[in-house]
One Martini backbone bead per residue (centre of mass of N, CA, C, O) as a GRO file, in nm:
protein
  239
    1UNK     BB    1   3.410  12.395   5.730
    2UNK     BB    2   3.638  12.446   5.892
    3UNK     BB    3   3.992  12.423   5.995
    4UNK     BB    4   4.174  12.128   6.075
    5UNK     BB    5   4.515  12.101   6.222
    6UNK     BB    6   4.766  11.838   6.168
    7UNK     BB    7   5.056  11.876   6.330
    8UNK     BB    8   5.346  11.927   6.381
    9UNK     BB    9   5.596  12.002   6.561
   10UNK     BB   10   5.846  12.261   6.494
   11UNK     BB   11   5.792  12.503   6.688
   12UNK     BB   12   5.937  12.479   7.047
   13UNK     BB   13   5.884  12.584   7.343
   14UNK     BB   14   6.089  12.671   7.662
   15UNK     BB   15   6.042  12.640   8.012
   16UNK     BB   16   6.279  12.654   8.221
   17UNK     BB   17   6.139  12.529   8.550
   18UNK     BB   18   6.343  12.406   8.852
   19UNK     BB   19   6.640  12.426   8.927
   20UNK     BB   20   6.614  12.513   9.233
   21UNK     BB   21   6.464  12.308   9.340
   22UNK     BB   22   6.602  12.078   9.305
   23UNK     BB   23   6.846  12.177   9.436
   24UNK     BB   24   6.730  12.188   9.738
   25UNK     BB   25   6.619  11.876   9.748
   26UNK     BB   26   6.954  11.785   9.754
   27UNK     BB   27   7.091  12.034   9.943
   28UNK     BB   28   7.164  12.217   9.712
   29UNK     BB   29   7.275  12.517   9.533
   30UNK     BB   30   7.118  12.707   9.286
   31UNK     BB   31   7.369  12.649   9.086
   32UNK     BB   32   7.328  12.360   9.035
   33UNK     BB   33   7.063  12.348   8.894
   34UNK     BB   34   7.167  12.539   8.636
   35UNK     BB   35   7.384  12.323   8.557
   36UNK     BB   36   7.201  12.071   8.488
   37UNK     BB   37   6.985  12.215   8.305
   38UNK     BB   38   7.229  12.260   8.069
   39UNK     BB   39   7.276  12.001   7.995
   40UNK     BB   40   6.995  11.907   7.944
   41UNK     BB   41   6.966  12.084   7.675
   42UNK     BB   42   7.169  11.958   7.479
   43UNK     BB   43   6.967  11.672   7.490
   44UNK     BB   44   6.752  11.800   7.339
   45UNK     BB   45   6.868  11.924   7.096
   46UNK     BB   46   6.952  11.623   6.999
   47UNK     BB   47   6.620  11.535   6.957
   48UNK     BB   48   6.508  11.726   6.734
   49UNK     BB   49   6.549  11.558   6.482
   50UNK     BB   50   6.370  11.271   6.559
   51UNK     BB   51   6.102  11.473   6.632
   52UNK     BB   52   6.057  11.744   6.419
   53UNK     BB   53   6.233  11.954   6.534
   54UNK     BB   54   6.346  12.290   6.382
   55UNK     BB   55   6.240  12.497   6.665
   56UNK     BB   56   6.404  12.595   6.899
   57UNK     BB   57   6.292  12.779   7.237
   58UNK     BB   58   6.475  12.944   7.514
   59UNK     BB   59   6.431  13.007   7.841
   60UNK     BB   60   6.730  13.168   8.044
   61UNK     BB   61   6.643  13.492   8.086
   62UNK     BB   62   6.463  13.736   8.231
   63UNK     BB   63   6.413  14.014   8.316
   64UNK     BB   64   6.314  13.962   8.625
   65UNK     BB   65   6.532  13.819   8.723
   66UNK     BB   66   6.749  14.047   8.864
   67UNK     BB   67   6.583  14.000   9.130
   68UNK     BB   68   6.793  13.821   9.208
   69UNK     BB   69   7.026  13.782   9.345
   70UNK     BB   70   7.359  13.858   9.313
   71UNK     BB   71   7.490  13.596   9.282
   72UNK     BB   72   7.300  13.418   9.093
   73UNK     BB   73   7.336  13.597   8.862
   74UNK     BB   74   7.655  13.570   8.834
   75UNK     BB   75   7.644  13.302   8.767
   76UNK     BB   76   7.468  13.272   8.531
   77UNK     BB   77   7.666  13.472   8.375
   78UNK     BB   78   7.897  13.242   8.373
   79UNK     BB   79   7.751  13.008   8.241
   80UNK     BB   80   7.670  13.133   7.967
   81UNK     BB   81   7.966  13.156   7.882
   82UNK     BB   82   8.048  12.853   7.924
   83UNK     BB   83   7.854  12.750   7.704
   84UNK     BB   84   7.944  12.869   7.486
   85UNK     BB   85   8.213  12.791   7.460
   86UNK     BB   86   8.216  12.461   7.500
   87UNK     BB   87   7.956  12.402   7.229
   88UNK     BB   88   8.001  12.549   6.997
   89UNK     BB   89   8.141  12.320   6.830
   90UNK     BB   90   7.906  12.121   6.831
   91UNK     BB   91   7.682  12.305   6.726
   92UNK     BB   92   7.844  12.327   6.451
   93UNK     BB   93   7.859  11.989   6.388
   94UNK     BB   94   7.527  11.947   6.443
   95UNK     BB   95   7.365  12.158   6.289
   96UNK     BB   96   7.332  12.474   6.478
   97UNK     BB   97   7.154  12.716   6.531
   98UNK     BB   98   7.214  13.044   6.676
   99UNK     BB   99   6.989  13.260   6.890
  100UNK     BB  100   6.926  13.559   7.001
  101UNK     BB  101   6.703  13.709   7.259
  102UNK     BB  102   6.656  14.059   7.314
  103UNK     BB  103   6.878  14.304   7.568
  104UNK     BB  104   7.185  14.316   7.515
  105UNK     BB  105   7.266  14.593   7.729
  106UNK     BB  106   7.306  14.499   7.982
  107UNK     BB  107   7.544  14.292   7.918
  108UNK     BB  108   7.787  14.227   7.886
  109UNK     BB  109   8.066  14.227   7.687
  110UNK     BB  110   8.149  13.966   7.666
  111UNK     BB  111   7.861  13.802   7.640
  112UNK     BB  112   7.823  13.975   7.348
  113UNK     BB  113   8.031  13.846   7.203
  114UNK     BB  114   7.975  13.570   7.205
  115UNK     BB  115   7.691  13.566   7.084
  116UNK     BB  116   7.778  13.709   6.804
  117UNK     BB  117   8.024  13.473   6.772
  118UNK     BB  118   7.790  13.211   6.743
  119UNK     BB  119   7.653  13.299   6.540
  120UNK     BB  120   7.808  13.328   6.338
  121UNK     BB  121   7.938  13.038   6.339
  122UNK     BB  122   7.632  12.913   6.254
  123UNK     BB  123   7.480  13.052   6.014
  124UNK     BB  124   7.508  12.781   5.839
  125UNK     BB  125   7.257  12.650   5.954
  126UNK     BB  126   6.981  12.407   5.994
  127UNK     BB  127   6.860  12.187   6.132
  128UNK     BB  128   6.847  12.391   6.383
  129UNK     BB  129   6.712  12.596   6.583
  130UNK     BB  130   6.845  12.786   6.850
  131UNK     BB  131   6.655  13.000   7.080
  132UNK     BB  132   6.805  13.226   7.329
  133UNK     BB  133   6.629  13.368   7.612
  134UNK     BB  134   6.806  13.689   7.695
  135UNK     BB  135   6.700  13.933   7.832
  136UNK     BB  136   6.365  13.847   7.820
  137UNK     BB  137   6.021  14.013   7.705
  138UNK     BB  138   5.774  14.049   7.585
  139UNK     BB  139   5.701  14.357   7.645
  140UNK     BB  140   6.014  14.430   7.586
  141UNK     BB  141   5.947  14.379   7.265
  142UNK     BB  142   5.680  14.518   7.203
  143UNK     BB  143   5.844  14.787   7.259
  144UNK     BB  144   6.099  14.819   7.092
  145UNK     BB  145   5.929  14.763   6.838
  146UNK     BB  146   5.771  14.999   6.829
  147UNK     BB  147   5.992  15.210   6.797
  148UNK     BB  148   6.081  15.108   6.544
  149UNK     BB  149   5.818  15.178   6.403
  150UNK     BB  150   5.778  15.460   6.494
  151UNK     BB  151   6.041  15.573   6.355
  152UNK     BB  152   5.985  15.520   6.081
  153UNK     BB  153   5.714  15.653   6.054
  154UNK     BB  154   5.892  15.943   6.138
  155UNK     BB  155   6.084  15.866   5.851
  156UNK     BB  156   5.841  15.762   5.596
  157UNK     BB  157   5.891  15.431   5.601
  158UNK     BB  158   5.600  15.441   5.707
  159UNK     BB  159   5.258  15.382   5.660
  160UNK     BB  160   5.029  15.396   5.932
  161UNK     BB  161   4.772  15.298   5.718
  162UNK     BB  162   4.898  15.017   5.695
  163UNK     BB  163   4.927  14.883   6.009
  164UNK     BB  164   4.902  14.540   6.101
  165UNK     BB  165   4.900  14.219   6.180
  166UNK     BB  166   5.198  14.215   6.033
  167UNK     BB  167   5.397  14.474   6.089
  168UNK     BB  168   5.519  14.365   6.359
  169UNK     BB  169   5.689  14.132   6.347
  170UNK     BB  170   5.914  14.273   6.188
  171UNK     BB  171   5.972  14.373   6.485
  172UNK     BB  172   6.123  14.127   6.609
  173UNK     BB  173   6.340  13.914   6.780
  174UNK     BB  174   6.149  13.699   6.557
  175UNK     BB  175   6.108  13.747   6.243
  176UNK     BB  176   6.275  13.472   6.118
  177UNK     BB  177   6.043  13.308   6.266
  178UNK     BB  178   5.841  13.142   6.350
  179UNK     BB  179   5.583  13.045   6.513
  180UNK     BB  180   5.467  12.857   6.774
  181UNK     BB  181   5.312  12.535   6.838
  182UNK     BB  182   5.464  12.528   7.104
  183UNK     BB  183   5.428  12.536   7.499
  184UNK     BB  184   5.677  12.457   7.787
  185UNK     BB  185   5.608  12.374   8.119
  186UNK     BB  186   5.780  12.331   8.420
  187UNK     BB  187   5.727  12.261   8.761
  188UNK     BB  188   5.380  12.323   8.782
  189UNK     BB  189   5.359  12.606   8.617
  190UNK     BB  190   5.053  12.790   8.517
  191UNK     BB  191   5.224  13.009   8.321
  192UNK     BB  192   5.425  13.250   8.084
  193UNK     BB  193   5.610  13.494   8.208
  194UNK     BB  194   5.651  13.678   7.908
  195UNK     BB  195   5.652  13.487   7.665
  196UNK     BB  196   5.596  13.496   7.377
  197UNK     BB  197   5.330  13.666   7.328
  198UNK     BB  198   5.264  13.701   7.041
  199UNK     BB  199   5.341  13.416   6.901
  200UNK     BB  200   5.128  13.275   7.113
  201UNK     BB  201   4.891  13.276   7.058
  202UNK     BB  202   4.810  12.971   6.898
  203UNK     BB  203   4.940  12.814   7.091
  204UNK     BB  204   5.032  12.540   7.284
  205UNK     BB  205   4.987  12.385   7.581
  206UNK     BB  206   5.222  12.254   7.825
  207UNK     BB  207   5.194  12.129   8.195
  208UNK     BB  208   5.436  12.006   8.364
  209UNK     BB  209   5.613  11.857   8.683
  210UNK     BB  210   5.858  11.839   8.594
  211UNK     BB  211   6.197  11.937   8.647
  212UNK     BB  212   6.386  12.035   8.426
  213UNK     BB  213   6.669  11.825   8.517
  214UNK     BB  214   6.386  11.580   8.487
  215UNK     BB  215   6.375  11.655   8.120
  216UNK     BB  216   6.367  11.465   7.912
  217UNK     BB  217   6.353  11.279   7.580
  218UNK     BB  218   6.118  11.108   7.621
  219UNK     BB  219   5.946  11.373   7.727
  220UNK     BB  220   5.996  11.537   7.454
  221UNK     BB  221   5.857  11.359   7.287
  222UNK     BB  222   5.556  11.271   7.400
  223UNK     BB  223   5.465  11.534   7.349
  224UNK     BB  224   5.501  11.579   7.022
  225UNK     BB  225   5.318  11.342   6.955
  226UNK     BB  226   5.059  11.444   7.094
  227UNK     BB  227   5.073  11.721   6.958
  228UNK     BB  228   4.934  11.590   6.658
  229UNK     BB  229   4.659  11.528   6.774
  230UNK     BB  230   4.549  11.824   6.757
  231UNK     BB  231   4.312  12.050   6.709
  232UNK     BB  232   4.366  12.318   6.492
  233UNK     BB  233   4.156  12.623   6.436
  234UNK     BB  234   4.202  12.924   6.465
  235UNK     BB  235   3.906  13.037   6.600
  236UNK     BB  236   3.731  12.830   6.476
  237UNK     BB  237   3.413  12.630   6.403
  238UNK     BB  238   3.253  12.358   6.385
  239UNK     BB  239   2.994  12.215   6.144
   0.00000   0.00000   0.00000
């Protein structure tokens, strides 16, 4: 008989997606809804270790984000800067670890420092781990991933006669990270947009209509709970 695993959500992806519609349904412009998001994640991030999460990965901002208006692009990146700044204390004293992924030449210099030395300075947490993905897409993850993995290889680092489906992630911007177990996306959109493409082979996913900014700790228990209940065969056949 195959093997068949109940097991709690331990790392928990989210598409944090509805933000822009909240905030027009409200009558308010579209960087209200990503203000009220960014409260949103706290009380996630804080609901996280009584519900069995040691592993919150949120997507904060895709390569595709920046064909957004100039003025909206320009907010978002003004929000994540204080959003570092105003949480630091916080994050360091609630014992969460914080990792950004993505490619982070694009970001300013301010923001890139800022994220630097946030990761430094939480970098001895475990309660939580929190990685934030900024200027991230799964192609252009596991295609930088690729140039890293063919450079060793062309520098004599890597037998490519060696290299197998365990060999790529060792070269992701998640190498030091499980596999999420779970992925939700929010606001009614049953798509992946880009998202942890490889880690995500084997998660189960959750499409609910919430929208972000109306995303509690009670809908994001209620889900990790039902996720328990789920019989994960991991591509195997039940005899």
């Amino acid at each position: 008989m195959a093997e068949v695993r109940k097991t709690g959500a331990e790392h928990v992806a989210l598409i944090m997606d509805g933000n822009g519609r909240w905030a027009q349904a409200r009558g308010k412009p579209r960087l209200y809804g990503h203000h009220a998001g960014a409260k949103r994640v706290k009380e996630i991030v804080r609901a996280c270790p009584d519900i069995g999460v040691k592993y919150l990965t949120i997507f904060a901002f895709s390569t595709e984000n920046w064909k957004r208006t100039q003025s909206e692009v320009a907010g978002l990146m003004s929000l994540f800067r204080r959003y570092i700044q105003r949480e630091a204390r916080d994050l360091l004293a609630e014992g969460v670890r914080v990792r950004f992924i993505g490619d982070r030449l694009r970001l300013d210099r301010k923001l890139q420092k800022l994220m630097d030395e946030l990761e430094l300075l939480t970098s001895r947490n475990d309660k939580v781990h929190l990685t934030i993905a900024l200027n991230y897409g799964g192609r252009d993850e596991v295609a930088r991933a690729t140039k890293r993995l063919a450079q060793d290889v062309a520098d004599g680092r890597l037998d490519p006669a060696k290299v197998d489906e365990e060999t790529l992630p060792k070269y992701l911007d998640t190498c030091v990270l499980p596999d999420p177990d779970l992925v939700i996306r929010t606001s009614g959109e049953a798509r992946i947009s880009n998202f942890l493409l490889w880690q995500s082979a084997y998660a189960e996913y959750e499409f609910i209509d919430t929208l972000w900014p109306d995303f509690s700790p009670e809908i994001f228990g209620g889900i990790v709970k039902n996720f328990a209940g789920r019989e994960r065969r991991y591509g195997a056949v039940l005899t």
